[in-house]
C-alpha positions as CSV (number, residue, x, y, z in Angstrom):
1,X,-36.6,32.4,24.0
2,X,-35.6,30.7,20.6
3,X,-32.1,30.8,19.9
4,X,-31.1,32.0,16.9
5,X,-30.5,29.5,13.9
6,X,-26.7,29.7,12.8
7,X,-26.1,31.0,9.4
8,X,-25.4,28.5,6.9
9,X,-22.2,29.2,5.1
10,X,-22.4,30.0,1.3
11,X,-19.5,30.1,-1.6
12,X,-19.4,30.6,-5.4
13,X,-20.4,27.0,-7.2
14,X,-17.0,25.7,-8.5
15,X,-18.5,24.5,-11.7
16,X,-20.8,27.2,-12.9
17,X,-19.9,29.8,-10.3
18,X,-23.7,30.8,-9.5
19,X,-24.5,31.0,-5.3
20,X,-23.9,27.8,-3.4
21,X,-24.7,25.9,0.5
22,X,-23.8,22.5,-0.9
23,X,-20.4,21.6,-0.2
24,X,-18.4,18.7,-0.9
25,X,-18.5,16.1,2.1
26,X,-14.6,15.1,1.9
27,X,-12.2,18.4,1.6
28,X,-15.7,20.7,2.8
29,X,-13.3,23.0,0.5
30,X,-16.0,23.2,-2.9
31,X,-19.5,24.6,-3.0
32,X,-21.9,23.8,-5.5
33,X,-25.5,24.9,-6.3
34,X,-26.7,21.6,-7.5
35,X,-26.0,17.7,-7.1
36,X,-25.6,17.8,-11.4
37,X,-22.5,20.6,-10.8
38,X,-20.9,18.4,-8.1
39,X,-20.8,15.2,-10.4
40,X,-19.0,17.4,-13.3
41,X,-16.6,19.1,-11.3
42,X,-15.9,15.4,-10.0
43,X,-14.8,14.3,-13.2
44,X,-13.8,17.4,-14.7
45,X,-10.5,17.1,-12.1
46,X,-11.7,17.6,-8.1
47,X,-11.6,13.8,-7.9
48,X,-7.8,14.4,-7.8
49,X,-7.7,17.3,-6.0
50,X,-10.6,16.7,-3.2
51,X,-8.6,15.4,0.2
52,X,-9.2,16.1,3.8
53,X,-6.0,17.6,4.4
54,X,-4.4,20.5,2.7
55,X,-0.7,21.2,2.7
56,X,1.0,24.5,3.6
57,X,4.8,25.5,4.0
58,X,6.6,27.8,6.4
59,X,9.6,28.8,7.0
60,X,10.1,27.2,10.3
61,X,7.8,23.8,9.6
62,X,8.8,23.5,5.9
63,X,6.1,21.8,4.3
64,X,3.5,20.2,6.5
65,X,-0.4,19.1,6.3
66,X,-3.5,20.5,8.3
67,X,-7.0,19.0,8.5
68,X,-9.1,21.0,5.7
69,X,-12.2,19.8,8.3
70,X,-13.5,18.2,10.8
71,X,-12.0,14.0,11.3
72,X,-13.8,11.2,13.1
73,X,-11.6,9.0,15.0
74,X,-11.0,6.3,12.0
75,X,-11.3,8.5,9.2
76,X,-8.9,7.8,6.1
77,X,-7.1,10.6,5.5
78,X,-5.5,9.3,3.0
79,X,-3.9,6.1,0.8
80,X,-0.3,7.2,-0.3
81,X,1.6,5.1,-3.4
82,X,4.8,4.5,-3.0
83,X,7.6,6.0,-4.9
84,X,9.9,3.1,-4.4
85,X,10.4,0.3,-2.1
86,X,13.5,-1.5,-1.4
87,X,15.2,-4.4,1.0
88,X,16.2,-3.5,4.5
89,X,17.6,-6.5,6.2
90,X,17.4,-9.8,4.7
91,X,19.8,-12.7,5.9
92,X,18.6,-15.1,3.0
93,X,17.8,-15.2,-0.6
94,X,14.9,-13.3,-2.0
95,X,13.2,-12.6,-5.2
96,X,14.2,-8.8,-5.2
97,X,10.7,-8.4,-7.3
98,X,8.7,-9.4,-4.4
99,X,11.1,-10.4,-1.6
100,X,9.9,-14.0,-0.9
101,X,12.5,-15.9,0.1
102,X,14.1,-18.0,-2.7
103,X,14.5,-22.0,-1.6
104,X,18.2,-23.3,-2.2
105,X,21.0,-24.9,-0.7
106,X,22.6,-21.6,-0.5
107,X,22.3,-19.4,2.3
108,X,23.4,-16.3,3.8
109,X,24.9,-16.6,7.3
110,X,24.7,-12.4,7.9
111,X,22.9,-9.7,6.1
112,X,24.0,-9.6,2.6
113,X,26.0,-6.2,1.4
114,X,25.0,-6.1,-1.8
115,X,21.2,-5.5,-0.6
116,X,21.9,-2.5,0.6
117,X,22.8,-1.2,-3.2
118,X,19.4,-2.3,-4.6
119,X,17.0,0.0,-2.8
120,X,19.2,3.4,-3.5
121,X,19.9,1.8,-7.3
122,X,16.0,1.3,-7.8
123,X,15.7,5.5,-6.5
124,X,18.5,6.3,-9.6
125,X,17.2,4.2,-12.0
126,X,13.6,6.7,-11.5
127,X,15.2,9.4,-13.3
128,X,15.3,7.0,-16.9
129,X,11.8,5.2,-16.1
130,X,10.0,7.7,-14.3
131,X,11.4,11.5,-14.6
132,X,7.8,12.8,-12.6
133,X,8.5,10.2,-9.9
134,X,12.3,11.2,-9.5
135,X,11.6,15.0,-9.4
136,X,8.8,13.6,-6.3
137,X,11.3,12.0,-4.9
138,X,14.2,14.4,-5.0
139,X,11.6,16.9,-3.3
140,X,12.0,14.9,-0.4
141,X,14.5,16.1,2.8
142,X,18.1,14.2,2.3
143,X,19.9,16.4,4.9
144,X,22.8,16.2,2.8
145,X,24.4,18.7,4.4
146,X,24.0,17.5,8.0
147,X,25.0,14.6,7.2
148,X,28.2,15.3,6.2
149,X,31.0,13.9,8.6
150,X,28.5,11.9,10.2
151,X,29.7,8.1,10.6
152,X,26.8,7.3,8.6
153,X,27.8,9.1,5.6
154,X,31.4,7.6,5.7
155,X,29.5,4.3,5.8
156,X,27.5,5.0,3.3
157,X,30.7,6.2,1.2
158,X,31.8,2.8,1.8
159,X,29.4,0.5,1.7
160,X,26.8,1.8,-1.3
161,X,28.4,5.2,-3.3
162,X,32.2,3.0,-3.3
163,X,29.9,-0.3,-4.4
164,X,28.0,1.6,-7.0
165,X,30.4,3.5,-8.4
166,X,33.9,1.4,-8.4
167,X,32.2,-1.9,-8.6
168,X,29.5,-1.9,-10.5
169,X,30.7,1.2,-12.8
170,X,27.5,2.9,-12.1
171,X,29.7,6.5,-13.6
172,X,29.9,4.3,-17.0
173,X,26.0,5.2,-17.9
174,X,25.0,7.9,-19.4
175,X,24.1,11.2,-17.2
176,X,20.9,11.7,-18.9
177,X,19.8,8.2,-17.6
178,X,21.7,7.6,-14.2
179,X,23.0,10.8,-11.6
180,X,25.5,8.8,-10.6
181,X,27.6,11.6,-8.9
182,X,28.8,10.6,-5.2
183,X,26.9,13.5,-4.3
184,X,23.5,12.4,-5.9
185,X,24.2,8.7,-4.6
186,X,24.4,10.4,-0.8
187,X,21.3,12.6,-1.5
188,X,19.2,9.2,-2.6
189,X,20.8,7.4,1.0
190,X,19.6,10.4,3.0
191,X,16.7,10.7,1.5
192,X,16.2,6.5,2.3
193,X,17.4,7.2,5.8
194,X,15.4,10.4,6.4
195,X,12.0,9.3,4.9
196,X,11.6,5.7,4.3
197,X,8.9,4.0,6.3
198,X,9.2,0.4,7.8
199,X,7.3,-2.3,5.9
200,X,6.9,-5.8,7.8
201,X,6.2,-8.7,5.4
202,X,5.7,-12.7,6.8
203,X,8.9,-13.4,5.2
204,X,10.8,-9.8,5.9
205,X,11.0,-6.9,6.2
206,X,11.4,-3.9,3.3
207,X,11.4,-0.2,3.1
208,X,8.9,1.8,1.2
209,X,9.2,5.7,0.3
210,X,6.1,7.5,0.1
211,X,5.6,11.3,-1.0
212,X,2.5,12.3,0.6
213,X,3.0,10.6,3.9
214,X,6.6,12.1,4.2
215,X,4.3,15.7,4.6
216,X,2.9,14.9,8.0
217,X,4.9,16.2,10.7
218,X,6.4,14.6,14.2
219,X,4.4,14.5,17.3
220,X,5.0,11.7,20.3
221,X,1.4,12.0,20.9
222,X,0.4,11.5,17.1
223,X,-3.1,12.4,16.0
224,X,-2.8,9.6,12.6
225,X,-1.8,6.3,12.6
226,X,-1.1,4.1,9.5
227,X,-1.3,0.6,7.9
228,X,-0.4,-1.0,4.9
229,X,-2.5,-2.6,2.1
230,X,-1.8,-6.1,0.1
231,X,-0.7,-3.4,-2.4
232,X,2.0,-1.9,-0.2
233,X,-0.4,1.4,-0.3
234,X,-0.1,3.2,3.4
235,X,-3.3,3.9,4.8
236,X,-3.5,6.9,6.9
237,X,-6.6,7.2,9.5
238,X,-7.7,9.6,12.3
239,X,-6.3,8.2,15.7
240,X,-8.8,10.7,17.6
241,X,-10.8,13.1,16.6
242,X,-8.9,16.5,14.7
243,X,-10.3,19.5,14.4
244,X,-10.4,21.5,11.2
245,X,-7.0,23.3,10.7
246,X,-5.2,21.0,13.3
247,X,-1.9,19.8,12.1
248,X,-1.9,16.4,11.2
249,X,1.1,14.1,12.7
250,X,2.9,11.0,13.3
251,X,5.8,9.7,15.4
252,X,9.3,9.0,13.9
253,X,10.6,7.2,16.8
254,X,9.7,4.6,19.6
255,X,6.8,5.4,21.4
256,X,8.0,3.2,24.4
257,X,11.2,4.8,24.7
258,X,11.6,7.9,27.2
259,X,12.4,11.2,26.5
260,X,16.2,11.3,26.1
261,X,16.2,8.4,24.1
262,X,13.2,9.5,21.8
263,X,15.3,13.0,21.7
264,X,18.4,11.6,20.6
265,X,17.2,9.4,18.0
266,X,15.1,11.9,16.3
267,X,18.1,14.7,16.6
268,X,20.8,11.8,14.6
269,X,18.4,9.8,12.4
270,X,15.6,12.9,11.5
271,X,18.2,16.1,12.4
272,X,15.4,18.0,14.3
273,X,14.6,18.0,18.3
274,X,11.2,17.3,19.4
275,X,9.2,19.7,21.4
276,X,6.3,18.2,21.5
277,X,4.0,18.4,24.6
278,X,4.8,15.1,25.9
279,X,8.8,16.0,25.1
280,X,8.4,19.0,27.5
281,X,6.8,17.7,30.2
282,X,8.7,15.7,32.1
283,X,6.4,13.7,33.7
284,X,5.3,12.7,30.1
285,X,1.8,13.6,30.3
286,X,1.3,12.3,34.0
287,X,2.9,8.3,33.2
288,X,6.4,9.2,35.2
289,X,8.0,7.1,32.1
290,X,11.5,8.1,32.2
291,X,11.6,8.9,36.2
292,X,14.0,7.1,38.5
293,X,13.9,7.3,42.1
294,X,16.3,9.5,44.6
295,X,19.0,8.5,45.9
296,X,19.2,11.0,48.6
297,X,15.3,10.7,50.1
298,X,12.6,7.6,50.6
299,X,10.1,8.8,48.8
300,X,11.1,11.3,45.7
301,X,11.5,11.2,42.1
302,X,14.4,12.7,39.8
303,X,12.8,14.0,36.7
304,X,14.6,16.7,34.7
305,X,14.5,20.3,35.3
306,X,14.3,21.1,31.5
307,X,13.2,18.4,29.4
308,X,13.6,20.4,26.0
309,X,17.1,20.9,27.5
310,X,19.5,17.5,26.9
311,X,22.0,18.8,29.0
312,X,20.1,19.9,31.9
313,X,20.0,18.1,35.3
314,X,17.6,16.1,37.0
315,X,16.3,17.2,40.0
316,X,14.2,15.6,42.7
317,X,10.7,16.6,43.5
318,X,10.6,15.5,47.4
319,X,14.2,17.0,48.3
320,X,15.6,19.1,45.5
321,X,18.5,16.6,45.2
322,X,20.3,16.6,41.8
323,X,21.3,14.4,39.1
324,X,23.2,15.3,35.7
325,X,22.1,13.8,32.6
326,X,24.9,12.0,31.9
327,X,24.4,10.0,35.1
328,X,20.8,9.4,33.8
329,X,21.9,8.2,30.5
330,X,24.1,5.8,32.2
331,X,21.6,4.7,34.7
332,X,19.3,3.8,31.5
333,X,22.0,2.2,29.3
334,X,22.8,-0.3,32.3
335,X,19.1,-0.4,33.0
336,X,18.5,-1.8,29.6
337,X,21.2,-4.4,29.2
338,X,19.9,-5.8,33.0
339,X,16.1,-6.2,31.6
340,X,17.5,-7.7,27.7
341,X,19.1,-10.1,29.8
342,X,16.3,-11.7,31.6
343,X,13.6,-10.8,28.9
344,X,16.0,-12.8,26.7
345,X,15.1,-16.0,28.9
346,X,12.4,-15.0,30.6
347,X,10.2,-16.5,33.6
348,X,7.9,-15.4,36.2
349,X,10.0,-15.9,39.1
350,X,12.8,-13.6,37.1
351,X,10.4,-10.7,35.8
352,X,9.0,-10.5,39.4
353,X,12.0,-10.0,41.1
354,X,13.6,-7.5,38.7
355,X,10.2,-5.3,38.7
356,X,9.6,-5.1,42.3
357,X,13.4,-4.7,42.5
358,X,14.0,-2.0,40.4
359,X,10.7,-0.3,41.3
360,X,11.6,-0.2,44.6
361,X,15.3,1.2,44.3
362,X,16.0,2.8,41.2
363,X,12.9,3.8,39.1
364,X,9.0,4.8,38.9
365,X,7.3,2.1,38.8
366,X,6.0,2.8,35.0
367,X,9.3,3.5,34.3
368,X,9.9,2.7,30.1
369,X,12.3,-0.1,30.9
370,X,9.9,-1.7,33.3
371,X,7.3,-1.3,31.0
372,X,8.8,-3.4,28.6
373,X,9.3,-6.1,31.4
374,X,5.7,-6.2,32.8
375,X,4.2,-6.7,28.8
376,X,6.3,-9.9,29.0
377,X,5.2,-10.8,32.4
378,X,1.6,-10.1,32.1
379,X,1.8,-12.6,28.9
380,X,3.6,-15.0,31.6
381,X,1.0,-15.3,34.2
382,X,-0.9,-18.4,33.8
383,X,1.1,-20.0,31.6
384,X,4.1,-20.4,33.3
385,X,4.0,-23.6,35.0
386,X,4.7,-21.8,38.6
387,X,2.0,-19.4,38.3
388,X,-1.1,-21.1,36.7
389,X,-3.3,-20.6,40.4
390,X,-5.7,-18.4,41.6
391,X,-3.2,-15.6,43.2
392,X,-1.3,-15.7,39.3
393,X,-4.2,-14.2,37.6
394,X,-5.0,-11.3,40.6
395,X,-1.9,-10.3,39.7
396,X,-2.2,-10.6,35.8
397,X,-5.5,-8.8,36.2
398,X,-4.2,-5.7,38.0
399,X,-0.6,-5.8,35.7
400,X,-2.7,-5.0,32.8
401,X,-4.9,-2.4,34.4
402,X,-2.0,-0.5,35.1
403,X,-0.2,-1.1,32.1
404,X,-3.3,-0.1,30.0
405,X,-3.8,3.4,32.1
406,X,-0.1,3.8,30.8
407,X,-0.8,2.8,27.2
408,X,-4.1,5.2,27.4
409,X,-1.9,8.2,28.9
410,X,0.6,8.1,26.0
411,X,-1.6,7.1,23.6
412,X,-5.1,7.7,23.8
413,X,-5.5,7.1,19.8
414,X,-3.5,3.8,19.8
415,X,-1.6,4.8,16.8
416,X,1.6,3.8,17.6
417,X,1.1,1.4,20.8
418,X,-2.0,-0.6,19.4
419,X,-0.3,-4.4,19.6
420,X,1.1,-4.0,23.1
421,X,-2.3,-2.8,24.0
422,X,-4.2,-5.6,22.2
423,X,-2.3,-8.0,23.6
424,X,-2.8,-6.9,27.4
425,X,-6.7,-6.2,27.2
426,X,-6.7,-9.8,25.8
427,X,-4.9,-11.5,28.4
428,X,-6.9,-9.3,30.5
429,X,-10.1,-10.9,29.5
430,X,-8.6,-14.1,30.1
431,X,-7.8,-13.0,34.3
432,X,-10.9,-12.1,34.1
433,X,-12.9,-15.3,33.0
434,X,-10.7,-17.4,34.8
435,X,-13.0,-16.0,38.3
436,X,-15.8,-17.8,36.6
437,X,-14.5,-21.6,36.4
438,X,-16.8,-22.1,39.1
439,X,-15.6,-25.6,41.3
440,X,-18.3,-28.3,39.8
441,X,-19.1,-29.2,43.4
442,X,-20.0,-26.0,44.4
443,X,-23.3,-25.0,45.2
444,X,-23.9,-21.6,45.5
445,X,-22.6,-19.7,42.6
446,X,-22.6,-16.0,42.9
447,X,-24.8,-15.1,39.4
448,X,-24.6,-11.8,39.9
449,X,-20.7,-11.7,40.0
450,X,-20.9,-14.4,37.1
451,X,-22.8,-12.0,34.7
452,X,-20.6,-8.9,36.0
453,X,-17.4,-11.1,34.7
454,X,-18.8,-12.2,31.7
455,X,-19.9,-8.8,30.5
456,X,-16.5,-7.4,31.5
457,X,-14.8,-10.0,29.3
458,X,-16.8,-9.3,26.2
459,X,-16.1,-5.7,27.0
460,X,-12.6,-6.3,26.9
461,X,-12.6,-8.6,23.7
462,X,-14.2,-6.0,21.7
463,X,-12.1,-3.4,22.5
464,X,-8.9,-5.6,21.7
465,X,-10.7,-6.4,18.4
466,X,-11.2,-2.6,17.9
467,X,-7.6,-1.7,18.7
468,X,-6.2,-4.5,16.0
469,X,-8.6,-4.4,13.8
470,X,-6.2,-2.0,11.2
471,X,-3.0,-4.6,11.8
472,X,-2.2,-6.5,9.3
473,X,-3.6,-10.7,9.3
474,X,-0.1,-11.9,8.4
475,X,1.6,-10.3,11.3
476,X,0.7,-11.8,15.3
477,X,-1.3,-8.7,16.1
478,X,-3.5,-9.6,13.2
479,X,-4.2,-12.8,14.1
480,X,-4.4,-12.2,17.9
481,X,-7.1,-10.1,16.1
482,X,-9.1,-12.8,14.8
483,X,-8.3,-15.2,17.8
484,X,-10.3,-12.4,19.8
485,X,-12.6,-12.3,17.5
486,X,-13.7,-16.2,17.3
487,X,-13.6,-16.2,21.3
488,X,-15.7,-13.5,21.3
489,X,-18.4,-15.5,19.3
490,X,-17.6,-18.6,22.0
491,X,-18.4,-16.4,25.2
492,X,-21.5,-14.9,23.6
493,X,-22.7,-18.5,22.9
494,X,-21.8,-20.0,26.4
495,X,-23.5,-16.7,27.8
496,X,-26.7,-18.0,26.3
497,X,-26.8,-21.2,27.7
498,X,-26.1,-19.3,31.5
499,X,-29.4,-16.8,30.9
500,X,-31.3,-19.4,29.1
């Protein structure tokens, strides 16, 4: 029996109104009756309007973007201008037009104070050169009232509204072309703090505020990920594949951190608590990242009763044994100075024994502190100069099989953990070519095995060269990027002379 042909949707043509089934490929949002009405409503204004996403408001979301169809994995969503982009922490002098450092005999021994004046002064001075972009920009969130108390407002009191006002006499210009109020000063910082996005240059790095992009709300599994063009333009793109009417999201924290610390820093720097999925599962989606092991029992893990809960305690899964949080936090502050301290210097012989150590006493094994640890040590392993032999790249080889499952659990997109996974599935591929340095005098080479390893390393190559291809050539991921690709084209070639 035939099954029955789905009905093709039809709409009013949005140019001359008549019955349409053509629709517009990008927001799938217009119909049209004809290729001729498509092209005038084009220029007649939908070129503006026509995006893949639509943005709606609630009270409990505030305003916040959906898919208005169907997205491909590597879709742009969208290319956002920024309003303004300013300095964030520069130790030397820089052009303050394009923040390339200035040569001179004089430098800066610590971040410069007056720095911090020029992004919030560049945000004021909007309202006299660009009235449309300062009302955009004072539609973003400043959490003005949050803020207040907090010691980041007194510093800001201190360090930019004080500056502004009382030394550079910002309350001496007119009000039509500066609001230079100490409340309007704060509402510009929060709205730095709150919204600004990270911009990393080859010389620095800046802070750039962009409107649209601000729309897309939190998620610690995002569904986007972004770059940024020569232009300073951030490119938005599909991590995975999102359904139409899907919300479309981001992460404004660390994806590498657990779920206290992500918690905490979203609740002070963003003034919301996350409740993601990942947030409120305490495994975190099956990883065990923030687990540390019992102290009352061999084989259990303490993971916390309530994760959406930052008070509640952490309980055992083997014997029910409990923990409170504040013991955890303390467990993960000391946790973290131990690892800064040998990453800081690190070696093989180090890592090793603080991993295994750890592992075995105090946490799960893909604990986020230890997965910080192993990045450095997979990267160690065969280059050290005590582990350059055979058993060195076993272990490199299964370091970054487990560390990629990790990467792939948090993060199936790679929108947010994209370089640490480019760089292990590259020094993957090296483990795994280094099995086919085949001893000169030996006879009987295994071909089979030989093609098996070759073919895995390409595999792994391309993938790395997939997962960086968006980051940026001036940065290390970029050209790890291109260093994968042009050993890539070497293996291919030498795998032509082994068939031939």
């Amino acid at each position: 029996m035939e099954q029955p042909q789905e009905e093709q949707e039809v709409g009013l043509c949005a140019n001359c109104g008549f019955l349409a089934k053509l629709r517009c490929a990008s927001c799938r949002q217009a119909f049209y009756c004809k290729k001729e009405c498509q092209k005038q409503h084009w220029n007649n204004g939908h070129k503006e309007k026509c995006k893949p996403y639509k943005i709606l408001e609630s009270k409990e979301l505030g305003r916040y973007m959906v898919a208005s169809r169907d997205l491909k994995a590597g879709d742009v969503i969208f290319k956002d201008d920024a309003l303004v982009v300013g300095p964030k922490t520069i130790t030397e002098p820089v052009c303050l037009g394009c923040y390339k450092r200035v040569d001179g005999s004089y430098r800066f021994d610590e971040p410069n104070h007056f720095y911090e004046l020029v992004f919030p002064l560049r945000c004021l001075a909007l309202k006299k050169k660009s009235p449309k972009k300062y009302e955009q920009l004072l539609g973003l969130e400043s959490h003005y009232e949050d803020r207040k108390g907090t010691y980041l407002f007194k510093e800001n009191q201190r360090r930019v509204v004080h500056m502004l006002r009382n030394y550079f006499f910002l309350q001496e210009f007119s009000a039509e072309d500066v609001d230079s109020s100490e409340k309007s000063i704060h509402t510009i910082t929060g709205i730095i703090d709150v919204n600004a996005l990270e911009i990393r240059l080859a010389e620095s790095e800046i802070l750039g505020l962009y409107p649209v992009f601000a729309m897309l709300e939190h998620s610690c599994t995002p569904n986007t990920k972004h770059t940024f063009s020569a232009s300073r333009q951030v490119v938005v793109k599909a991590a995975v594949d999102i359904k139409r009417g899907e919300h479309l999201s981001t992460m404004y924290t660390h994806v590498l951190w657990g779920t206290i610390a992500r918690r905490d820093h979203l609740k002070h720097s963003k003034y919301f608590m996350c409740t993601c999925f990942r947030c409120a599962d305490p495994t975190e989606l099956g990883t065990h990242f923030s687990a540390l092991r019992c102290k009352s029992c061999d084989h259990g893990f303490v993971l916390s009763a309530a994760p959406l809960d930052e008070l509640a305690d952490w309980i055992c899964t083997s014997c029910n044994a409990t923990m409170t949080a504040d013991e955890v936090r303390d467990i993960n502050l000391k946790l973290g100075e131990e690892i800064e301290s040998v990453i800081a210097m690190p070696s093989v012989e180090k890592l090793e024994e603080l991993v295994n150590r750890l592992a075995k006493t105090t946490v799960h094994p893909n604990h986020f502190h230890l997965f910080v640890a192993r990045h450095t040590l997979l990267q160690l392993y065969g280059r050290d100069p005590n582990s350059t032999g055979e058993d060195s790249m076993k272990k490199k080889e299964k370091l970054c099989q487990d560390f990629l499952k990790v990467c792939t659990a948090l993060d199936p997109g790679m929108a947010r953990l994209a370089p640490y996974a480019g760089v292990a599935l590259y020094e993957y591929h090296l483990a795994v070519l280094s099995r086919t340095r085949q001893d000169p005098s030996e006879k009987h080479v295994d071909q089979a095995a030989l093609r098996k390893d070759v073919e895995t390393a390409k595999a792994l190559l391309q993938q790395c060269i997939r997962v960086l291809q968006d980051e940026p050539k001036d940065q290390p991921e970029g050209a790890l990027c291109q260093v994968a690709q042009e050993n890539l084209n070497e293996l291919r070639q030498w795998e032509a002379t082994l068939y031939s």
